[in-house]
Structure formats: C-alpha cells, structure tokens
TILOSE-104961 format. One record per residue (C-alpha): residue number from 1; residue in three letters; chain; z, y negated, x. Coordinates in nm, 4 decimals. Example, Ala and Ser with C-alpha at 12.3 -4.5 7.8 and 13.67 -1.06 7.14 Angstrom:
2
1|ala|A|0.7800|0.4500|1.2300
2|ser|A|0.7140|0.1060|1.3670
REM end
This chain:
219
1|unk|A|9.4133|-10.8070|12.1126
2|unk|A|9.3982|-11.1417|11.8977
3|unk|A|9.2754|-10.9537|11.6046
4|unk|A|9.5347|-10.7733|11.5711
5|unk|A|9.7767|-11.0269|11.6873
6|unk|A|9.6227|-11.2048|11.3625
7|unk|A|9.6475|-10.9126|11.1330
8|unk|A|10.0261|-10.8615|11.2163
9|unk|A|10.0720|-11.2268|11.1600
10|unk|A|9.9355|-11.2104|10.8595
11|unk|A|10.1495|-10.9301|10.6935
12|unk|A|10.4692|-11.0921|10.8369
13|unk|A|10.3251|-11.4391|10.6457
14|unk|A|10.2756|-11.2438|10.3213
15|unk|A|10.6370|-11.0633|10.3529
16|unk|A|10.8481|-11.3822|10.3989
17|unk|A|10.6098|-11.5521|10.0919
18|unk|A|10.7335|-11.2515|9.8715
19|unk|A|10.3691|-11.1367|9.8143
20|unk|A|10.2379|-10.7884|9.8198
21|unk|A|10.1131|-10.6406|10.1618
22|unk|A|9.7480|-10.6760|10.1431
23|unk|A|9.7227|-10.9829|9.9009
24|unk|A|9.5356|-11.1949|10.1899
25|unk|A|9.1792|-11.1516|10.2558
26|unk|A|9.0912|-11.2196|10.6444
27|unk|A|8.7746|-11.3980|10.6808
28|unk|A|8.6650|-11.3805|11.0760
29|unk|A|8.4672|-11.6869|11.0977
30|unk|A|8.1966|-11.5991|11.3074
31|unk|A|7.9637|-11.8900|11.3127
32|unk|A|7.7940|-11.9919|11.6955
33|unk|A|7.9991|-11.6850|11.8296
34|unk|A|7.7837|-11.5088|12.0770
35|unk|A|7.6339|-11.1651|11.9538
36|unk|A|7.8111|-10.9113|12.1661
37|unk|A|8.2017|-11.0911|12.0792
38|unk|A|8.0915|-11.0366|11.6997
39|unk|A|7.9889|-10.7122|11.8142
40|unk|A|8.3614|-10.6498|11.9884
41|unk|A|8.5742|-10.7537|11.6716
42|unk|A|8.2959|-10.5456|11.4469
43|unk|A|8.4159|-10.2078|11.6783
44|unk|A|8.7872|-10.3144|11.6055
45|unk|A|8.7073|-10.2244|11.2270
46|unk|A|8.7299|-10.5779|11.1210
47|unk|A|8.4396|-10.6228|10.8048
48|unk|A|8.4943|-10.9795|10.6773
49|unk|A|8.3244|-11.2450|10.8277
50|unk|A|8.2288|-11.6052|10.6998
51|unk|A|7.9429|-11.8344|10.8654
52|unk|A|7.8821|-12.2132|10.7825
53|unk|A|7.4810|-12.2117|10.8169
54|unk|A|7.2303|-11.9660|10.5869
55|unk|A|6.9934|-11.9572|10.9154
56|unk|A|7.1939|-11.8412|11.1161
57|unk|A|7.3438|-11.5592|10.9148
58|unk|A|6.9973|-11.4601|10.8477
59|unk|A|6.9093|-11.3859|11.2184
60|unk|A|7.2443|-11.2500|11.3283
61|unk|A|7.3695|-11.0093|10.9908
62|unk|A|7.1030|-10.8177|10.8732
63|unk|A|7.0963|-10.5512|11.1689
64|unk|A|7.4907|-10.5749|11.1808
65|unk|A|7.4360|-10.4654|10.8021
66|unk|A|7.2221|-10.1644|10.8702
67|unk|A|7.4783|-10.0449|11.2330
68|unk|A|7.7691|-10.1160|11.0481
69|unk|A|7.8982|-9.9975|10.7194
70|unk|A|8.1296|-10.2224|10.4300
71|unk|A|7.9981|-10.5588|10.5652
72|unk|A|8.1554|-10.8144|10.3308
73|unk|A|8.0007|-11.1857|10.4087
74|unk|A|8.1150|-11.5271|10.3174
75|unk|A|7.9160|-11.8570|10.3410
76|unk|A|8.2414|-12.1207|10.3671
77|unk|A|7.9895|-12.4069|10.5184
78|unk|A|7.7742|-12.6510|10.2967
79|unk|A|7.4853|-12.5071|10.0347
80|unk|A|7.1773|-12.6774|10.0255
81|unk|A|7.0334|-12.5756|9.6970
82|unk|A|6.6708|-12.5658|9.8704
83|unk|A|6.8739|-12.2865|10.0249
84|unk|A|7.0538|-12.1019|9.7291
85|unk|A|6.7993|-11.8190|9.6832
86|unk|A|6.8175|-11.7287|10.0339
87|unk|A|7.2108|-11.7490|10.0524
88|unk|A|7.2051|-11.5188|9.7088
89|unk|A|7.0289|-11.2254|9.9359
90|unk|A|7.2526|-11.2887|10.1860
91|unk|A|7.5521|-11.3225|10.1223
92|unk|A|7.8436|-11.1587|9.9030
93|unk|A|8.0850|-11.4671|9.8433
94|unk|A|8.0240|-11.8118|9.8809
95|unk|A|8.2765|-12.0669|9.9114
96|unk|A|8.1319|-12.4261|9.8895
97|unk|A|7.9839|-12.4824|9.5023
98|unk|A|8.0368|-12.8534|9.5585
99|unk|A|7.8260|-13.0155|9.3491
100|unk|A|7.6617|-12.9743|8.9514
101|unk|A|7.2865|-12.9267|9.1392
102|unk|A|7.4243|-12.5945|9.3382
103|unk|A|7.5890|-12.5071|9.0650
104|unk|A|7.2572|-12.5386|8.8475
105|unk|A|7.0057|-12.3826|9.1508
106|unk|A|7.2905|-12.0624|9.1562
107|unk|A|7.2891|-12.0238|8.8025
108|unk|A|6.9184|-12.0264|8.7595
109|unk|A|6.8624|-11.7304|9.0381
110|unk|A|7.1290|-11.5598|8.8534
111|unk|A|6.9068|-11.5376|8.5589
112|unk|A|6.6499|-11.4830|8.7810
113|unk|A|6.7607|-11.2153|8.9970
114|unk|A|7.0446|-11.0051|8.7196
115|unk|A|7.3135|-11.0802|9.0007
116|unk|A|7.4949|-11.3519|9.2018
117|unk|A|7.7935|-11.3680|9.4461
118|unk|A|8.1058|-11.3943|9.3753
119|unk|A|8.1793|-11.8541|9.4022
120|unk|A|8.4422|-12.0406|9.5005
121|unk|A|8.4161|-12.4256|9.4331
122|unk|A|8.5071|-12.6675|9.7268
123|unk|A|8.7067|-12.9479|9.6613
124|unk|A|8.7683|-13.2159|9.8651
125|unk|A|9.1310|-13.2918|9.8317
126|unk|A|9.1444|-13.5203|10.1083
127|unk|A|8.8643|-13.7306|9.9275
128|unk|A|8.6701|-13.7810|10.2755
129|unk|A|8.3455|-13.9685|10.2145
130|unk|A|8.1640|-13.7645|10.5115
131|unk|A|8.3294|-13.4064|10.3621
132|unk|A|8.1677|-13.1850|10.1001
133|unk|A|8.3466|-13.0839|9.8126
134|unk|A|8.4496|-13.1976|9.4142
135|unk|A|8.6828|-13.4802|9.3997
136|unk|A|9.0503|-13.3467|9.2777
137|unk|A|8.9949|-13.6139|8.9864
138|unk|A|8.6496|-13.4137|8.8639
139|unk|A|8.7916|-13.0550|8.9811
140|unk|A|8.8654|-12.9757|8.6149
141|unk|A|8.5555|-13.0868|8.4846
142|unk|A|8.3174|-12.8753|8.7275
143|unk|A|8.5104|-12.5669|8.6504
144|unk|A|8.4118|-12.5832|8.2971
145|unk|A|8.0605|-12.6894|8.3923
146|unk|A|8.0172|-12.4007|8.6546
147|unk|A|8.1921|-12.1291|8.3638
148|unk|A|7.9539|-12.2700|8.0736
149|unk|A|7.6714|-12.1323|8.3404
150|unk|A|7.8256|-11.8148|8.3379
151|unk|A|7.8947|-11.8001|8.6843
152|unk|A|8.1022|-11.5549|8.8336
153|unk|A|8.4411|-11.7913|8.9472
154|unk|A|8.6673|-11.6651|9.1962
155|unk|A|8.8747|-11.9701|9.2938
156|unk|A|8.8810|-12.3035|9.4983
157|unk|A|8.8416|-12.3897|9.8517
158|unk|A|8.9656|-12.6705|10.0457
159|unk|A|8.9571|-12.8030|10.4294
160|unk|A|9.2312|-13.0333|10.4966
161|unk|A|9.1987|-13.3518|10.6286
162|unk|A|9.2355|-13.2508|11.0441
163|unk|A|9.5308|-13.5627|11.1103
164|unk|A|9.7454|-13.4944|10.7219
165|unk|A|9.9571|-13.2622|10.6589
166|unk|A|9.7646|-12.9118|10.5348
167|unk|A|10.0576|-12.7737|10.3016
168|unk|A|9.9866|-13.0837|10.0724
169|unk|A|9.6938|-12.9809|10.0473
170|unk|A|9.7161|-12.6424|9.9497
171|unk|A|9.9795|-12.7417|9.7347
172|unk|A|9.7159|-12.9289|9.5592
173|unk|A|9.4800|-12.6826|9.5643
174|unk|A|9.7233|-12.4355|9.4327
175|unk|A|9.8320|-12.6590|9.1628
176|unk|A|9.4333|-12.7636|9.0286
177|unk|A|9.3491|-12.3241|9.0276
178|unk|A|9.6608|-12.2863|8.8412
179|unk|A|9.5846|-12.5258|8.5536
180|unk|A|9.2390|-12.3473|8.5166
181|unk|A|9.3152|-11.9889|8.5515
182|unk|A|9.1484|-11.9463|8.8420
183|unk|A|9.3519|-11.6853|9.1200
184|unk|A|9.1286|-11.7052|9.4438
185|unk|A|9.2500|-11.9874|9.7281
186|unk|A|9.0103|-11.9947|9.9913
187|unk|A|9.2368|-12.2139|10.2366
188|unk|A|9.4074|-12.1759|10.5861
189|unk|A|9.2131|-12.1371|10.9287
190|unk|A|9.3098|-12.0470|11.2875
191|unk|A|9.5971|-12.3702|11.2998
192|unk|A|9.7548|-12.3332|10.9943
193|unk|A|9.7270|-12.0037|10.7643
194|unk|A|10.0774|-11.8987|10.7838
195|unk|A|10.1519|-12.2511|10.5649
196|unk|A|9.8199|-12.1350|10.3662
197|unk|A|9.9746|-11.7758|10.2585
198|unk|A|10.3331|-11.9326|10.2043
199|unk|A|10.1305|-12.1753|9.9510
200|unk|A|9.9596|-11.8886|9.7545
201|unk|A|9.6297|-11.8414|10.0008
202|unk|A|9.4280|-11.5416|9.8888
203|unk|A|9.1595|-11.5915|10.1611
204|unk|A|9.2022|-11.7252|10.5178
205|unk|A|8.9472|-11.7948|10.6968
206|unk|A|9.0202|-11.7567|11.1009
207|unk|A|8.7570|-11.7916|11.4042
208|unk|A|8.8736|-11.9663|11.7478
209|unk|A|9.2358|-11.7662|11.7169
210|unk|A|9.0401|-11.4148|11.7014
211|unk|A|8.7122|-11.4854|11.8852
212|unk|A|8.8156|-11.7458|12.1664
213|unk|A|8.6892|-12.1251|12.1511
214|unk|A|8.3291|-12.1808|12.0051
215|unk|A|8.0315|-12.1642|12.2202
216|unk|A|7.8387|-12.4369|12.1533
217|unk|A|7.4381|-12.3436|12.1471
218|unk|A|7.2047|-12.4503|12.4256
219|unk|A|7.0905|-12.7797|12.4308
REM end
C-alpha cells in the first residue's frame, strides 16, 4: 500500500533527522488524479491533499468536503490574483505567494472576508526565468512586505531545479526562513523528501509515489 509505504518512510526520515515523530506534514498531491484513486487514498484515512489549479479543486473537493470529515487542502501550484477570492473559499493553506500583487489581492479579501489561509511564499531558489516564485536576493524583502499586510505567514516553499541537486536547495530555503523567523518549509516531493526532512522540511508534498503516475486529461 504506497501510502503507507510513504507514511513509514516518513517517520524513519524524521527519526534519523533527530526530529519529533509527527513534525512532517504529508501533502498527497492530488492534482489530474482520477476521482475514484482520490477516493481510495481518502478511505485509507489520509486528509491532506494539495492541487496546482483553483478550477479544478473547485469541481473535485467540495463533495469530498461534505463525505469526508477533517479535509485539510493546499494550493502548492501558481495564484492568479484574478483567482485569489476563489482560492480563499477554497482552500486552507496556500503555498505559492510569489509576487507583491497576490500578496496585495490576499490581503485585501482578508479585510474583506475577517479570514484568510494560512501562506507560504514561493521562492525560486533556482532563479528559473519560466518558474514562479521570489528571487532568493528579494526573499527578505517580500517577507516584510507580506507581514506589514498582516498576513498570516507560515513559511517558504521551493521546487528545485529538476537536473541540480535538491538538498542545496533546501539548504537554502532553510537558511532564508531561519533569518526571518519563519518555521514552515514547504519542500520535498515523491523523488526526494527523505533529503527534504533531513534539511528541516515541515511539509512534503508527495503525488506519483502514493497515487501511481499522472493521468494526463483527455485531449
């Protein structure tokens, strides 16, 4: 059963970092997975699942919500801000505040709306022109900008570059939360979260290794 093939890994991961049992938060990344194998890992007790598109959470969680109880959801793809009031209803932790004009749109419906889920900020350590995310170089910066909105800061996020080395990575990831106080690391997936929770990971965010190999939606 890969989920709980995952799980054990996990716990083993945490015990040879030195960290408490429980410290890691598994995200089961759920995004283009057929209905009925979300369905499978959902009657194995597992409740924390990320998805990389607002539209598609919205047709696919809110009758998981009502069947199932303790449904914890995580966006961890890109946020439009056209998009931020709909992610708000949606969703109870998002991972990629990349950018001062989320940051703004999130802050506003906070106002707005008297609540807003809990944010990690994506940063781009790998500097990749085509990825989302803060530059390392501006990381510091945004953090202040994102707590003088009074948003609710959980930590950083990063995706490795897919051909470097990931523990750099986290290492610098690690190493930017650190300097601002910040505890969450949203970093490690299927290939690699082992190195992640060694490094300090707090979230890891695992789809192909628990679900099988992405379905890719009907042309």
């Amino acid at each position: 059963m890969p989920l709980e093939e995952i799980k054990t890994r996990i716990t083993k991961a945490e015990a040879e970092a030195g960290r408490a049992p429980g410290a890691v938060k598994l995200i089961a990344v759920s995004k283009v997975q057929p209905l009925e194998r979300v369905e499978a890992v959902l009657d194995q007790g597992q409740r924390v699942f990320g998805e990389n598109r607002v539209q598609e959470a919205a047709g696919k969680w809110p009758d998981f919500k009502t069947r199932y109880d303790g449904v914890e959801l995580h966006l961890i793809g890109p946020l439009q801000s056209n998009k931020a009031r709909q992610a708000m209803g949606l969703f109870d932790v998002i991972h990629s505040v990349d950018r001062p004009k989320v940051a703004t749109a999130l802050a506003r419906l906070a106002q707005e709306e008297g609540h807003c889920p809990a944010l990690f900020i994506q940063v781009n350590t790998g500097e990749e022109p085509q990825k989302a995310g803060i530059l390392p170089s501006e990381a510091d910066a945004f953090v202040a900008e994102c707590r003088a909105l009074d948003l609710p800061l959980m930590g950083l996020m990063c995706i490795p570059p897919v051909d470097e080395e990931s523990s750099l990575h986290f290492a610098l990831l690690a190493k930017i939360a650190a300097r601002n106080g910040l505890t969450g690391l949203s970093m490690g997936m299927s290939s690699d979260f082992e190195t992640a929770i060694a490094l300090g990971a707090t979230h890891v965010r695992v789809g192909s290794a628990i679900f099988g190999e992405r379905v890719p939606p009907a042309a």
